[in-house]
Residue frames relative to the residue before (quaternion, step in Angstrom):
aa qw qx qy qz dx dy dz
X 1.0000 0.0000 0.0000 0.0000 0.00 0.00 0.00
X 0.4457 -0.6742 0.4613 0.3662 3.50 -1.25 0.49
X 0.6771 -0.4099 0.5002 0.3512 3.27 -1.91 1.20
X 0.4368 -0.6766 0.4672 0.3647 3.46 -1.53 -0.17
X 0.4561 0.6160 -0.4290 0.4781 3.53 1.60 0.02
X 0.7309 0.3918 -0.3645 0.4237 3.89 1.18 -0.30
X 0.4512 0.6540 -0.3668 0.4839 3.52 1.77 -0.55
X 0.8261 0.2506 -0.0915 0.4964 3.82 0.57 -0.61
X 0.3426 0.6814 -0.5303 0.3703 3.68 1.34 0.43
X 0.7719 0.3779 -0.2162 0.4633 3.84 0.52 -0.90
X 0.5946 0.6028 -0.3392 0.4100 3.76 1.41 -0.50
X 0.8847 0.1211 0.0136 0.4500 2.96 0.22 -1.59
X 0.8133 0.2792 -0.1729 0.4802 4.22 1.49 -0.11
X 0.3592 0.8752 -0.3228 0.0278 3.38 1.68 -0.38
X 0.2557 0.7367 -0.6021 0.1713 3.48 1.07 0.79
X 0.7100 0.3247 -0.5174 0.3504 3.94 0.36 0.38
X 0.5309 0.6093 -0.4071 0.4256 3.36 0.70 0.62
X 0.6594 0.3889 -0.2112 0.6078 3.62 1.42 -0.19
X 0.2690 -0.6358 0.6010 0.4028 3.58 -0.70 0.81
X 0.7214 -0.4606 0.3674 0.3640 3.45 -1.96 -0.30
X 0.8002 0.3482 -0.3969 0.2844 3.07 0.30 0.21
X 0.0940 0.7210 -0.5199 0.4484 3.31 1.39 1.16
X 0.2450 -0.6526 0.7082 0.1117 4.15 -1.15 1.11
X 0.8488 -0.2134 0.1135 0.4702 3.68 0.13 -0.91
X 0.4053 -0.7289 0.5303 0.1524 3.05 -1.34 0.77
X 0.1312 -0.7769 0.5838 0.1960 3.59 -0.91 0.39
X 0.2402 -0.7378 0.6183 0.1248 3.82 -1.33 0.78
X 0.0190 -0.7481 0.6541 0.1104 3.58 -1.03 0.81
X 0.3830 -0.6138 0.5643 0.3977 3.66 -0.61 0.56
X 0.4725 -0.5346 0.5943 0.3712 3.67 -1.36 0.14
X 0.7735 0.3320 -0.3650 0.3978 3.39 0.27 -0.14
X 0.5498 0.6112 -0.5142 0.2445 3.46 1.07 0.07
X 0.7105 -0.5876 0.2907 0.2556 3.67 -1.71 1.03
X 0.7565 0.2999 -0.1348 0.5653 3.50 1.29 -0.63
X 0.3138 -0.7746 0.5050 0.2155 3.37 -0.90 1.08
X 0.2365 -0.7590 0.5081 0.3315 4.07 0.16 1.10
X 0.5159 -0.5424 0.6442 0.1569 3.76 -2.03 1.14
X 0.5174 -0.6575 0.3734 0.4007 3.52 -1.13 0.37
X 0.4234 0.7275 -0.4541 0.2918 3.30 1.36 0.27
X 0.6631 0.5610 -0.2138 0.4470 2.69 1.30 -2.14
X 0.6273 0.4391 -0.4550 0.4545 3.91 0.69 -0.52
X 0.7541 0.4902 -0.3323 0.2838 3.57 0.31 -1.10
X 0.4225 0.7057 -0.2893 0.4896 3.57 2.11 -0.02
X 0.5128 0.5398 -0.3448 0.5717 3.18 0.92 -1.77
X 0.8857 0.2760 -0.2454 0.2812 2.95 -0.97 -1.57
X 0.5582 0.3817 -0.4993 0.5417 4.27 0.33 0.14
X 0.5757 0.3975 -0.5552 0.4499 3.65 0.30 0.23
X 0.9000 0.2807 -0.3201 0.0938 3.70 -0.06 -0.03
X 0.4350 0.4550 -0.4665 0.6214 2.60 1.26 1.59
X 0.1871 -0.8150 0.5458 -0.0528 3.35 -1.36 0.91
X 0.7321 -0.5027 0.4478 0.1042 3.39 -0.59 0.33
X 0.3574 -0.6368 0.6328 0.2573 3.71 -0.74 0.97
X 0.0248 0.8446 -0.5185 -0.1310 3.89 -0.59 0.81
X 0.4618 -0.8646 0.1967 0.0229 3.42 -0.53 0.82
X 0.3728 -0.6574 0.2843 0.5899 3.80 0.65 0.91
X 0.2425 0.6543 -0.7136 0.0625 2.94 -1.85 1.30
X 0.5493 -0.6290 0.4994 0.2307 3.61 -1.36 0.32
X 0.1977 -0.6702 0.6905 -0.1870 3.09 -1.26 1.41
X 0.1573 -0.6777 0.7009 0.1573 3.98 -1.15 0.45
X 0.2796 0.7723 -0.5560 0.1275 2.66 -2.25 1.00
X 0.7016 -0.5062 -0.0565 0.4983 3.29 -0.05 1.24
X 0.0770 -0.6828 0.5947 0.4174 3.88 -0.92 -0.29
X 0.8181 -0.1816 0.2830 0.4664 3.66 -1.77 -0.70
X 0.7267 0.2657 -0.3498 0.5282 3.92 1.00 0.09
X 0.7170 -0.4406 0.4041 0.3586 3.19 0.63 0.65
X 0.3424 0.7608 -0.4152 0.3626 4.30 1.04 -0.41
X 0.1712 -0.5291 0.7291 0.3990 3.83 -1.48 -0.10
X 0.2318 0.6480 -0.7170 -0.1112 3.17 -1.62 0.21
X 0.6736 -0.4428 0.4211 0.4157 3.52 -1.44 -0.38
X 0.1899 -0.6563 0.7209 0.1165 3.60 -2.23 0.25
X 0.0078 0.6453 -0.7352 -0.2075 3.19 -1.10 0.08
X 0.2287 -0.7146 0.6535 0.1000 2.87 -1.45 1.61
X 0.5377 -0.6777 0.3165 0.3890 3.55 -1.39 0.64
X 0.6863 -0.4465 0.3039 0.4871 3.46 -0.90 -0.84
X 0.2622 -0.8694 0.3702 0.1959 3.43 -0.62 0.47
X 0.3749 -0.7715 0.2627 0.4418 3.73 0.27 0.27
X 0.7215 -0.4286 0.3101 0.4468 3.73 -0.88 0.07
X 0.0704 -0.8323 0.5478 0.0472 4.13 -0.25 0.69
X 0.0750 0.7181 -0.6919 0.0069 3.40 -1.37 0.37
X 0.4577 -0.7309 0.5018 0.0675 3.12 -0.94 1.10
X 0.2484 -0.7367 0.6188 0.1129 3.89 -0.74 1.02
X 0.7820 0.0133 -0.0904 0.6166 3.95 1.28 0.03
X 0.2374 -0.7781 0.5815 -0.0018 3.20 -1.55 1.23
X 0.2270 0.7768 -0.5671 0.1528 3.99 0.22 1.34
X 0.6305 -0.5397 0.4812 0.2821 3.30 -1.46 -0.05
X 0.1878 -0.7656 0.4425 0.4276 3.68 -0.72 -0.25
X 0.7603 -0.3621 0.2517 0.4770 3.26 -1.27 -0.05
X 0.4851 -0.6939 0.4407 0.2983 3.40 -1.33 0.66
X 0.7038 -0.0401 -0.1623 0.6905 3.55 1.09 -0.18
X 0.1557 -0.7764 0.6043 -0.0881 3.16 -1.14 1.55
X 0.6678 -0.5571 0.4241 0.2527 3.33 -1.07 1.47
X 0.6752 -0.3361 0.5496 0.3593 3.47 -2.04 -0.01
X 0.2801 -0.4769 0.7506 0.3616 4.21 -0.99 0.29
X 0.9656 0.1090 -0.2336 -0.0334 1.73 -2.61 0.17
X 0.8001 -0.2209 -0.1376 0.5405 3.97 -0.53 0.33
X 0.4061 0.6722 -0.3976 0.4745 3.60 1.32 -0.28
X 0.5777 0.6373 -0.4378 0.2616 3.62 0.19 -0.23
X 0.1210 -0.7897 0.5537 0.2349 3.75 -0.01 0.77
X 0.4441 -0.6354 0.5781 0.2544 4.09 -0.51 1.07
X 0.6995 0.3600 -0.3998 0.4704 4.09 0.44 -0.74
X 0.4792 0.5902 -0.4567 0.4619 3.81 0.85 -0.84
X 0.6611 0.5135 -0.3130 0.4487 3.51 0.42 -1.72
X 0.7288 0.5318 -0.2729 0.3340 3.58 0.07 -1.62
X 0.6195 0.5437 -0.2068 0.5271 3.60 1.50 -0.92
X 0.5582 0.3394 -0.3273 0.6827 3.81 0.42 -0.24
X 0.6792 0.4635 -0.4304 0.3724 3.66 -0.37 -0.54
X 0.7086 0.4095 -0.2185 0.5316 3.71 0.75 -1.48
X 0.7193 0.1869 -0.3621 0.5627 3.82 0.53 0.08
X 0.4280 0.5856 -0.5947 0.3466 3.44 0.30 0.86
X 0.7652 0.4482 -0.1176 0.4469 3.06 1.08 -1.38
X 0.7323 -0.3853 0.3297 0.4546 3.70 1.40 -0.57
X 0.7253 0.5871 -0.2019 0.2974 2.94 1.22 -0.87
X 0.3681 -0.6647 0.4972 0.4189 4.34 0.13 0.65
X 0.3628 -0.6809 0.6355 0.0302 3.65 -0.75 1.56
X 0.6052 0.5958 -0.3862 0.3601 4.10 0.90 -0.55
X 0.8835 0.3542 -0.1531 0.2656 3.13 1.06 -1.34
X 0.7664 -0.4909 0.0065 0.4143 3.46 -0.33 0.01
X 0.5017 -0.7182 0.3332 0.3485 3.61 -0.44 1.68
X 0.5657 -0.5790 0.5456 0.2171 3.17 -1.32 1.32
X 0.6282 -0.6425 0.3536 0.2601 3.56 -1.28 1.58
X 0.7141 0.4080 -0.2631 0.5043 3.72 1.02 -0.65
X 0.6225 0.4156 -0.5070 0.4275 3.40 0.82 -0.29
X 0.7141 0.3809 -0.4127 0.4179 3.86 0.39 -0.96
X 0.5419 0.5472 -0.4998 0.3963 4.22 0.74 -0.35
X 0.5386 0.6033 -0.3812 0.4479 3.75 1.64 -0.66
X 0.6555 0.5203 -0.3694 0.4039 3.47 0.65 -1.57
X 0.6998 0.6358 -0.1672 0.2796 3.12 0.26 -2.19
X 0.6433 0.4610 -0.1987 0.5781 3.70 1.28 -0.78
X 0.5065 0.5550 -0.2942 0.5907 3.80 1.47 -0.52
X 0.6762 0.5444 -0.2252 0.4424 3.46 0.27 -1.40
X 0.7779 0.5491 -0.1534 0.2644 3.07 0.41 -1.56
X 0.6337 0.5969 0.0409 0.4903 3.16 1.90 -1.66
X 0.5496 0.4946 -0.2899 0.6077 3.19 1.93 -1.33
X 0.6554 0.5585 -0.2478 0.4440 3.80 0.54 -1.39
X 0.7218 0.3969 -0.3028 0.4793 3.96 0.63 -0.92
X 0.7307 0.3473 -0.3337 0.4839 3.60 0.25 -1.12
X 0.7622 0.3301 -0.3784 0.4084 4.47 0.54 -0.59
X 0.4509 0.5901 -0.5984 0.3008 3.73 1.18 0.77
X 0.5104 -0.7221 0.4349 0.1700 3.19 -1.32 1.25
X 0.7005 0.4336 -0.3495 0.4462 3.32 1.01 -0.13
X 0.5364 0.3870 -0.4886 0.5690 4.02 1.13 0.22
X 0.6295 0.5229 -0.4736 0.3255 3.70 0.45 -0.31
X 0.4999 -0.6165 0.4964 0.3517 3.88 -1.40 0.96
X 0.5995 -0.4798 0.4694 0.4360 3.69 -1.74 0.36
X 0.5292 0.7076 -0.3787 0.2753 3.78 0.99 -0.11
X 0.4010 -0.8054 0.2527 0.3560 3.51 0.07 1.07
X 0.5169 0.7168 -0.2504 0.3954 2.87 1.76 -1.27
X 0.6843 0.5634 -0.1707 0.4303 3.25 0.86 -1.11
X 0.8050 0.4462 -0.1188 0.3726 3.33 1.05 -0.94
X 0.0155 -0.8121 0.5006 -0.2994 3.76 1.22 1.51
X 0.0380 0.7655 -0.5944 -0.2436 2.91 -0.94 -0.19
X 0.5092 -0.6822 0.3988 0.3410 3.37 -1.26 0.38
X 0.1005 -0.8081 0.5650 0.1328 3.74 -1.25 0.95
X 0.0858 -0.7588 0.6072 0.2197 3.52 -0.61 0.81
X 0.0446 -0.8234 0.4578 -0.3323 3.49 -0.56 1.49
X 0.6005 0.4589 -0.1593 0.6351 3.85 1.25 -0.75
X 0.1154 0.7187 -0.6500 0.2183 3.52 0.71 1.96
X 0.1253 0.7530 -0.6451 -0.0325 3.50 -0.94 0.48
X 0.5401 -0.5715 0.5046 0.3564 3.76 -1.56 0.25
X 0.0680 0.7848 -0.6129 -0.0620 4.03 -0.29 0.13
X 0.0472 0.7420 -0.6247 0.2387 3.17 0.13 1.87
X 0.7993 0.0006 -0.0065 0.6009 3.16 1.59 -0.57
X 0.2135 -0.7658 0.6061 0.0243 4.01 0.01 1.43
X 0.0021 0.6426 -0.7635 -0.0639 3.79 -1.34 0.48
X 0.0870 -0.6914 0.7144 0.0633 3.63 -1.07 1.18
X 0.5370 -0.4129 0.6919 0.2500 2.71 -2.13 0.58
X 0.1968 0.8770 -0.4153 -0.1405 3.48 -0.82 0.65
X 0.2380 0.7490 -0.3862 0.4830 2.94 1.41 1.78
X 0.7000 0.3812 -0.2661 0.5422 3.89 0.19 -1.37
X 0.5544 -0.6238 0.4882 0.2554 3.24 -1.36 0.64
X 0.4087 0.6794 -0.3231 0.5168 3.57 1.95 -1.00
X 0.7464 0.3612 -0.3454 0.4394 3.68 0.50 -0.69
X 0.7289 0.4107 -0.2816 0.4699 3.44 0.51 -1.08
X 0.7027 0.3106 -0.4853 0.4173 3.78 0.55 0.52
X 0.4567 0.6251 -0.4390 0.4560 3.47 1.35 0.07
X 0.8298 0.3668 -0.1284 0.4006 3.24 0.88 -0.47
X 0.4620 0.4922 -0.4274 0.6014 3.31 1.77 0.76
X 0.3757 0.8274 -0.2613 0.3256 2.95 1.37 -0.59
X 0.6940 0.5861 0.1399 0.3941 2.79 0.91 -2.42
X 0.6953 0.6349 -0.0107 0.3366 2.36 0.64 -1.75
X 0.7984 0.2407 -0.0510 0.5496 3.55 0.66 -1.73
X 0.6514 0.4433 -0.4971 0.3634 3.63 1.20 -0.11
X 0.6516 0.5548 -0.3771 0.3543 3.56 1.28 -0.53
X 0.6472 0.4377 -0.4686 0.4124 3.98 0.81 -0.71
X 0.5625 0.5296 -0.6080 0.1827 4.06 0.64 -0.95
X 0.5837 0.6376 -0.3628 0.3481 3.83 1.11 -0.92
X 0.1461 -0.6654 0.7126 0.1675 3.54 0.28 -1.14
X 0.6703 0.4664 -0.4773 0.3247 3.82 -0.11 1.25
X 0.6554 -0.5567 0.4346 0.2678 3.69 -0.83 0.35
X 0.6934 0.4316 -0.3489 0.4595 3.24 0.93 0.11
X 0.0016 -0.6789 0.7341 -0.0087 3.84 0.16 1.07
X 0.5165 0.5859 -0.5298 0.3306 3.66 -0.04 0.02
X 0.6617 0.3790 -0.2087 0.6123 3.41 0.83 -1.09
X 0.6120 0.4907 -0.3863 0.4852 4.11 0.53 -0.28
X 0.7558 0.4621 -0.2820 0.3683 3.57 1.20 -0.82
X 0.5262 0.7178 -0.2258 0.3959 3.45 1.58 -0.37
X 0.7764 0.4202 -0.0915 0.4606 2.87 1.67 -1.10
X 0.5200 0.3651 -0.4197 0.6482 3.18 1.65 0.06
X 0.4990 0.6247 -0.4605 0.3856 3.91 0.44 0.10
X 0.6320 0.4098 -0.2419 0.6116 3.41 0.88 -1.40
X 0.6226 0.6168 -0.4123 0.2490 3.78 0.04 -0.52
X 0.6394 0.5048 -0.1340 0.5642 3.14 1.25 -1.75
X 0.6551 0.5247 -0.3691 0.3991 3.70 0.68 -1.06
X 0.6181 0.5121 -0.3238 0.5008 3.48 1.04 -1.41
X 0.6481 0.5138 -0.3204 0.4619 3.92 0.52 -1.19
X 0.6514 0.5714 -0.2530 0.4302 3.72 0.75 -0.99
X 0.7290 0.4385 -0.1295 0.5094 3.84 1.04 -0.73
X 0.5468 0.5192 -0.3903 0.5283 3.05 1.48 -0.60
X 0.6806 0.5732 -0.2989 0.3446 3.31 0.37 -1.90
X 0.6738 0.5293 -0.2520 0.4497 3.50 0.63 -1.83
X 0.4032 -0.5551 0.6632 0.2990 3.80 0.27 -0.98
X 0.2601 0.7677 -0.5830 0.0562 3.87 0.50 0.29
X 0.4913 -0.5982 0.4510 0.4442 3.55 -1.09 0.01
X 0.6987 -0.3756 0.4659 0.3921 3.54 -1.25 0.48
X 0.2518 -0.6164 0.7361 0.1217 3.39 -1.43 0.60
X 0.4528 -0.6922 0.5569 0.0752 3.66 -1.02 0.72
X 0.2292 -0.5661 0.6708 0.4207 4.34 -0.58 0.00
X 0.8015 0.4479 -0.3270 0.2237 3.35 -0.10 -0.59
X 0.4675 0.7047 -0.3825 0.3721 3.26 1.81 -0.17
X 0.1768 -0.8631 0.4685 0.0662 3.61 -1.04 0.68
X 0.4878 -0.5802 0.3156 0.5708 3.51 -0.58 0.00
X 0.4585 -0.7193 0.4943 0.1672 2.88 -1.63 0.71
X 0.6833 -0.4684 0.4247 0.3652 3.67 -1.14 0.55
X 0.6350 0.3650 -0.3297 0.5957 4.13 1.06 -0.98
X 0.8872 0.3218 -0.2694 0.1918 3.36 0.24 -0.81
X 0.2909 0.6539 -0.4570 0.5281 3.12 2.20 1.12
X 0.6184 0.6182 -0.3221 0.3629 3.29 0.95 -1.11
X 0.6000 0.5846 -0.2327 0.4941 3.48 1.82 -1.38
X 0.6118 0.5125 -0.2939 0.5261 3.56 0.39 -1.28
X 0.6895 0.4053 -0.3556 0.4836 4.05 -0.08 -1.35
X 0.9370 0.2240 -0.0860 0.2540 3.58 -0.11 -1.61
X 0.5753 0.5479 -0.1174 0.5959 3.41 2.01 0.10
X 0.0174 0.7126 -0.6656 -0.2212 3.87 -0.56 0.27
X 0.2815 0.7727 -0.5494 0.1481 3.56 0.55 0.83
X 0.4509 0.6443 -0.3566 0.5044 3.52 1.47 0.01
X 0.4758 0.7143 -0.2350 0.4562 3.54 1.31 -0.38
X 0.7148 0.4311 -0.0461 0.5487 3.23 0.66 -1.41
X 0.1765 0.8172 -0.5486 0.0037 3.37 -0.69 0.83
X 0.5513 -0.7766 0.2424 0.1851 3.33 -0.36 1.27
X 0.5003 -0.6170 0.5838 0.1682 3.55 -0.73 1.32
X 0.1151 0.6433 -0.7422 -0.1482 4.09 -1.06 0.17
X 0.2806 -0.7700 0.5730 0.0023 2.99 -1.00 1.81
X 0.5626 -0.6689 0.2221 0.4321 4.03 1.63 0.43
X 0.6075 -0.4995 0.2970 0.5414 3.52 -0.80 0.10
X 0.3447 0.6451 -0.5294 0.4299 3.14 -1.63 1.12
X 0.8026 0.3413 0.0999 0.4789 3.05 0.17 -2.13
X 0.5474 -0.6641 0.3995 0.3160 3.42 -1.66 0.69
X 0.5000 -0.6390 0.3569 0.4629 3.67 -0.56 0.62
X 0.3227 -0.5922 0.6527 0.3452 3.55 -0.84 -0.21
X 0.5214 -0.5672 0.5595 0.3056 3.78 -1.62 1.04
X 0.3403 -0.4900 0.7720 0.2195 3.71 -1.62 0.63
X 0.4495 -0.6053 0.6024 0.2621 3.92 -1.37 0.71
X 0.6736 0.1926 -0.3929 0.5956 4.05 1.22 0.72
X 0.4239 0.3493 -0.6717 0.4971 3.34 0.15 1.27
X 0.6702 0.4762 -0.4433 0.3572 3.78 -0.13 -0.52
X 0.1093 0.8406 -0.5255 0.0733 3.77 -0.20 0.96
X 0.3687 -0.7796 0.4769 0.1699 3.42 -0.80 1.20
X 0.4124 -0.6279 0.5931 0.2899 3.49 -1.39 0.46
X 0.0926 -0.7701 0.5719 0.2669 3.77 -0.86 -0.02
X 0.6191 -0.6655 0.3867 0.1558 3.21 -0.93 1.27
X 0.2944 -0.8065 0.4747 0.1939 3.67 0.18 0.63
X 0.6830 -0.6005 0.2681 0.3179 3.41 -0.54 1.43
X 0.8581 0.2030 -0.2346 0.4092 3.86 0.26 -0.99
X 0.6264 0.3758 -0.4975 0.4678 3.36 1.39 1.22
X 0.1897 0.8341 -0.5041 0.1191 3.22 0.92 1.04
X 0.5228 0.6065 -0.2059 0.5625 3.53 1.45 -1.48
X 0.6533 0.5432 -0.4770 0.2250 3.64 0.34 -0.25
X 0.4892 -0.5288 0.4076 0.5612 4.12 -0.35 1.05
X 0.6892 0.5407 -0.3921 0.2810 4.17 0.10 -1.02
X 0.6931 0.4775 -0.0585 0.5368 3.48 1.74 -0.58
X 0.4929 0.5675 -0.5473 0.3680 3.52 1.51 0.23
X 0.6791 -0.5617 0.3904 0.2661 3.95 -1.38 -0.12
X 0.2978 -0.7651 0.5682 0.0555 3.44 0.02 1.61
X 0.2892 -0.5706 0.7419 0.2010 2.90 -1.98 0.58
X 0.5276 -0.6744 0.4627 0.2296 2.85 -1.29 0.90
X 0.3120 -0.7368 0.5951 0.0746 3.66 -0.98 1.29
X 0.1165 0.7922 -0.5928 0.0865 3.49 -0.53 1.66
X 0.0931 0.8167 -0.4877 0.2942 3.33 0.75 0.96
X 0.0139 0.8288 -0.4785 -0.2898 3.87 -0.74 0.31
X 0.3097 -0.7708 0.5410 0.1316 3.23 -0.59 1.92
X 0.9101 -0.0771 -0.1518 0.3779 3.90 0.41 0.34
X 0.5541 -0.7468 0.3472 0.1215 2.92 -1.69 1.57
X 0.2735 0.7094 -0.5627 0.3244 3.46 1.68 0.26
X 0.3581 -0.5855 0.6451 0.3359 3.39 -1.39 0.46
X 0.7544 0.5084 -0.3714 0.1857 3.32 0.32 -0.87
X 0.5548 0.6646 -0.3579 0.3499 3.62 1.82 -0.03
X 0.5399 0.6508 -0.3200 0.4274 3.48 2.15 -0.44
X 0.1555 -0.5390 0.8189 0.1211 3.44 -1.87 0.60
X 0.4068 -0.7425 0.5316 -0.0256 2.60 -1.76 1.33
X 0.0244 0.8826 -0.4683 0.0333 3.78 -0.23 1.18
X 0.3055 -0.6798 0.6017 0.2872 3.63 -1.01 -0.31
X 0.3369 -0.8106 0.4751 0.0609 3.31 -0.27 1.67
X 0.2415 0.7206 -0.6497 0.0156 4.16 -0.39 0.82
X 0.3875 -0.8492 0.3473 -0.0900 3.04 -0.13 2.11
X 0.3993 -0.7630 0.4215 0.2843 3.69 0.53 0.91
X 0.5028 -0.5908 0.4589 0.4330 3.54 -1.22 0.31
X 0.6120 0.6180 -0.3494 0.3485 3.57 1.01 -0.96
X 0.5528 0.6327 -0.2577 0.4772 3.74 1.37 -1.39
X 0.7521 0.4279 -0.3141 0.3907 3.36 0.35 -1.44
X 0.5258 0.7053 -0.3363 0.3362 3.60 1.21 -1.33
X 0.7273 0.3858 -0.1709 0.5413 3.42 0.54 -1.94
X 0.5207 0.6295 -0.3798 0.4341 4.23 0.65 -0.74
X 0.6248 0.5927 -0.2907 0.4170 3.38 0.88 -1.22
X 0.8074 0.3392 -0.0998 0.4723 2.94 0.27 -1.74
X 0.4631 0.3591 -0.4523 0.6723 4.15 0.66 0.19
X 0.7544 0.3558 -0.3017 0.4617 3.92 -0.30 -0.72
X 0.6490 0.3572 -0.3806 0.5534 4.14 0.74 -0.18
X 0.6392 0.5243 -0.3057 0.4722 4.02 0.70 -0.54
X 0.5467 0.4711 -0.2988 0.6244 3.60 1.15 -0.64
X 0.7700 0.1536 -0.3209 0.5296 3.73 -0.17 -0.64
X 0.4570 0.5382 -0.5148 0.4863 3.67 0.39 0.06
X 0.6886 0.2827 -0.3137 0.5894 3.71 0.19 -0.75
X 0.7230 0.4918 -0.4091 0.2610 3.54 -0.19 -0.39
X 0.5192 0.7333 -0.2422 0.3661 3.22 1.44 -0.40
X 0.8703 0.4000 -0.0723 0.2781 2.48 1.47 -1.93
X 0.4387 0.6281 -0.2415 0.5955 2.49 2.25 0.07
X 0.7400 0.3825 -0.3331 0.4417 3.60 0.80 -0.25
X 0.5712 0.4058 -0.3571 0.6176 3.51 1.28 -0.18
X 0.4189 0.5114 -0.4840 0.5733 4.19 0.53 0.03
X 0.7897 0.4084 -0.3001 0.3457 3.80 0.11 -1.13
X 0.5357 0.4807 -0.3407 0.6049 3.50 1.08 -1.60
X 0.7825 0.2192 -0.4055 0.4187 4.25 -0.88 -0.58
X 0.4930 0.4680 -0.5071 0.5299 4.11 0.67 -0.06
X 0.7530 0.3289 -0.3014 0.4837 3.89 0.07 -0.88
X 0.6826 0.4317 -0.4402 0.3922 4.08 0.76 -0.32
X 0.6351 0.4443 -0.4833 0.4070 3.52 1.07 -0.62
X 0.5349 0.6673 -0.3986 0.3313 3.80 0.96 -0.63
X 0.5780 0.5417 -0.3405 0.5065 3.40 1.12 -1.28
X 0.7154 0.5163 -0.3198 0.3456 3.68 0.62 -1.27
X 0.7430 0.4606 -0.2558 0.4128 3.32 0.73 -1.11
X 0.4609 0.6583 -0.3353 0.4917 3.64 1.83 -0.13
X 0.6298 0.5644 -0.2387 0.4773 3.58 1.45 -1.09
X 0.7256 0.4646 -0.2438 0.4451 3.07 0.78 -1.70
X 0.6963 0.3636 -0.4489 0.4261 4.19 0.36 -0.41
């Protein structure tokens, strides 16, 4: 039988299975329910890249409940180094998160009866999570240094019935050793629950490095950063730190709208923009690097804007080809 470092060599790292000049790779579990078309791949893969997006205005509630306008800022060009789904039911954030609750939805995601009694390597997995979550957010081993004083959230549950890498950026191919070596030391079936925890790592490492501000328990969501979440999949995107050097990638609560005071709605600077996701440049060095866990709802509405685009492009490319055959003809006929 295969080892479990070969069972997950093509899932979760399979850059020696692709020569180099392969861009991205797609994974289908064998057991997953739909067999993806080369369409559905060539979709996937234009989602993980994104566009410089540009200050425009968007409506959404204020504190009374009202429509009014935002102006969100600019955002910087993104590309993604991994393309997954998220879980299909997904726990409560933040320290509330019960890891067995989690560990249960995972094992009947995959097949596995979640009632009966948890297999010895998966709970020695949790239990070592737990344990790590519990040591590094105790407040009394932690320094008076704010910087210092993050805590870690494991939170970044996703389904990986099907994984699209980036298999170019170097950001990708250490994310995925990453991955990679925390999920075989276990020997269980849940890389999902291996991927969460190298997620939270990097996130915790990322805030440190950056200097973020403390997060508060008592802090809540905010009213702008509903406005983000509703009118933005920038909550999607979670940022890669690629070390010093490199541009930072945006956090979806740095990005902070402005709200547009009512009697300057009418103003041309204040009408509603579509959002421009085009990529206007091939410099690498203008990208920020994210992991992309792409809601069902996102992908749904993506489709359809991504099936209307090639739908128009056709018709415009099959308009040319009969404009250039009657030309040929009328070239014959004199």
């Amino acid at each position: 039988p295969l080892t479990a470092e070969d069972v997950y060599l093509p899932k979760i790292t399979p850059g020696l299975l692709f020569h180099s000049s392969v861009f991205r790779a797609l994974f289908v579990d064998e057991n997953f329910n739909i067999s993806p078309t080369p369409e559905d791949a060539q979709f996937l893969t234009s989602e993980m890249a994104r566009g410089k997006v540009k200050k425009r205005t968007v409506m959404g509630p204020d504190a009374k409940g009202r429509t009014v306008k935002y102006k969100l800022p600019e955002e910087p060009q993104r590309r993604a180094v991994l393309l997954v789904a998220p879980m299909k039911e997904h726990p409560a954030d933040g320290d509330k998160i019960n890891l067995r609750d989690v560990t249960k939805l995972m094992m009947k995601e995959i097949g596995l009866k979640p009632n009966e009694h948890e297999p010895k390597e998966i709970r020695a997995q949790r239990e070592y999570y737990e344990r790590a979550k519990s040591l590094i957010n105790s407040f009394d081993l932690r320094t008076l240094l704010p910087v210092a004083r993050h805590k870690i959230e494991i939170k970044d549950f996703i389904r990986s019935r099907w994984v699209i890498h980036d298999m170019r950026l170097e950001e990708a191919h250490q994310l995925r050793c990453e991955w990679y070596r925390e999920h075989v030391k276990w020997n269980t079936h849940l890389d999902q629950l291996s991927f969460s925890y190298v997620m939270a790592k990097r996130e915790l490492t990322r805030k440190i490095i950056t200097e973020q501000p403390l997060e508060t328990e008592s802090e809540k969501l905010t009213l702008l950063q509903m406005v983000i979440n509703t009118r933005s999949d920038a909550k999607e995107w979670h940022p890669i730190f690629s070390g010093e050097g490199t541009r930072l990638p945006i956090h979806h609560s740095q990005i902070s709208p402005e709200e547009v005071p009512q009697n300057l709605f009418d103003l041309p600077d204040n009408e509603i923009d579509e959002v421009d996701t085009v990529i206007e440049d091939n410099d690498e060095s203008s990208n920020t690097y994210y992991v992309r866990i792409m809601s069902d709802k996102v992908m749904l509405d993506c489709r359809k804007k991504w099936t209307k685009a090639r739908d128009e492009r056709r018709k415009i490319i099959s308009f040319q080809r009969k404009k250039q055959r009657q030309q040929d003809q009328q070239k014959q006929n004199q």
